[in-house]
C-alpha positions as CSV (number, residue, x, y, z in Angstrom):
1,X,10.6,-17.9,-8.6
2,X,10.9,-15.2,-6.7
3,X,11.7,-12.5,-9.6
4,X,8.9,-13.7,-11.2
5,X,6.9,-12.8,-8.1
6,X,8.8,-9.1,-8.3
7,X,8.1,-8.7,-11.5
8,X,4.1,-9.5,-11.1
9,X,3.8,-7.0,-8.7
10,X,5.8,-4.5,-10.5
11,X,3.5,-5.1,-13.8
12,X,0.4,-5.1,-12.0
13,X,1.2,-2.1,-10.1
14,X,2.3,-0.6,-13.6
15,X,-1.3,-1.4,-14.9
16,X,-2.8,0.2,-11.9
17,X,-0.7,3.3,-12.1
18,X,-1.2,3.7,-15.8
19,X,-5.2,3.6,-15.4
20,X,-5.2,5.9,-12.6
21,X,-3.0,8.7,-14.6
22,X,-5.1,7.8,-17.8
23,X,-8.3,8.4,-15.5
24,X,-6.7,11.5,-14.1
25,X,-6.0,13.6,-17.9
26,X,-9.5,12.2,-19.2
27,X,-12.1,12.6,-16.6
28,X,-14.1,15.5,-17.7
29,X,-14.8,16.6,-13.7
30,X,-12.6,17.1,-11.1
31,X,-15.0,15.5,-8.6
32,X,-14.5,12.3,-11.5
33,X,-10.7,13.1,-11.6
34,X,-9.9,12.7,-7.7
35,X,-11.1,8.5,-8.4
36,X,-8.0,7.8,-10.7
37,X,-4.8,9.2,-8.2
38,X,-6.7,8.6,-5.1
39,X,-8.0,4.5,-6.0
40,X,-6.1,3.0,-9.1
41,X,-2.5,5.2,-8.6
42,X,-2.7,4.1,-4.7
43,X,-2.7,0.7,-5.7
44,X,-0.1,0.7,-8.3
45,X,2.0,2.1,-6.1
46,X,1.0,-0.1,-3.8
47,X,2.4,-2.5,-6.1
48,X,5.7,-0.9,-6.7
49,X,6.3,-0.8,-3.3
50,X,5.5,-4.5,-2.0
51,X,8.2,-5.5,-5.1
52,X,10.7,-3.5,-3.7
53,X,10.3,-4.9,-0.4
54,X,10.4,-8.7,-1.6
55,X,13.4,-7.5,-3.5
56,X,15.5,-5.4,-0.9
57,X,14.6,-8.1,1.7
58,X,15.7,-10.8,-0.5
59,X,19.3,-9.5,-0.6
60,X,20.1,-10.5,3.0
61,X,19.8,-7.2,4.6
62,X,16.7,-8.5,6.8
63,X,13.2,-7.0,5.8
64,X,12.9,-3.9,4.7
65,X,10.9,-1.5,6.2
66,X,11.3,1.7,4.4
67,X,8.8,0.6,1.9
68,X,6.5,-0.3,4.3
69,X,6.6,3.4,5.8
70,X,6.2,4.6,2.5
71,X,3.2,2.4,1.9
72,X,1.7,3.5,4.9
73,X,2.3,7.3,4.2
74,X,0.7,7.2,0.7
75,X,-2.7,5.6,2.5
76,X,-3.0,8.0,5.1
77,X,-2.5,11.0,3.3
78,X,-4.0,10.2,-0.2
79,X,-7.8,9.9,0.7
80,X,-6.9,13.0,3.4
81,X,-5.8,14.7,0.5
82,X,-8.4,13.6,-2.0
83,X,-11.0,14.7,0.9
84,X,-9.3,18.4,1.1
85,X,-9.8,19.1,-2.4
86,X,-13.0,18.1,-3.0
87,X,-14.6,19.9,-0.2
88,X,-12.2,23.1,-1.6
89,X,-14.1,22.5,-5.0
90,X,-17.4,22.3,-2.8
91,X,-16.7,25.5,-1.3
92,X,-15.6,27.6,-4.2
93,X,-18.6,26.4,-6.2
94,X,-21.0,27.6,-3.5
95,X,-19.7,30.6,-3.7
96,X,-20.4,31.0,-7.6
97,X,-24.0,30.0,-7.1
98,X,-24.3,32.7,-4.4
């Protein structure tokens, strides 16, 4: 039962990932490009990372947490990141209109 679970949230975080790297080489804008890695690719990832945690902790080593810091780096500096670019892009295009 339980590598059924695993293997949900690794095929769901799969989907997620895909779409966000799909959104990321299509989207005609980079304004429309920061959505896919910054929403979808977070969540896939997301994913990926709460099935290795099921898995590693179901191996009798106790719960693992190395995952979880992961998890909680990719949250923090994703949007943080996302934020620095755009207003970059911001910036550099009000200098071209100037």
């Amino acid at each position: 039962m339980l590598e059924i679970l695993i293997s949900l949230f690794l095929l769901i975080g799969g989907i997620f990932a895909l779409i966000g790297s799909i959104g990321l080489a299509r989207m005609p804008d980079l304004f429309m490009r920061l959505h896919g890695p910054t929403k979808a690719t977070t969540l896939g990832v997301g994913g990926i990372l709460i099935a290795s945690v099921l898995h590693f902790s179901n191996r009798g080593d106790g719960l693992s947490l190395h995952e979880l810091l992961v998890t909680l780096f990719l949250f923090i500096t994703a949007p943080i990141s996302a934020y620095l670019i755009a207003r970059a892009m911001l910036h550099l295009r009000g200098d071209k209109d100037a």
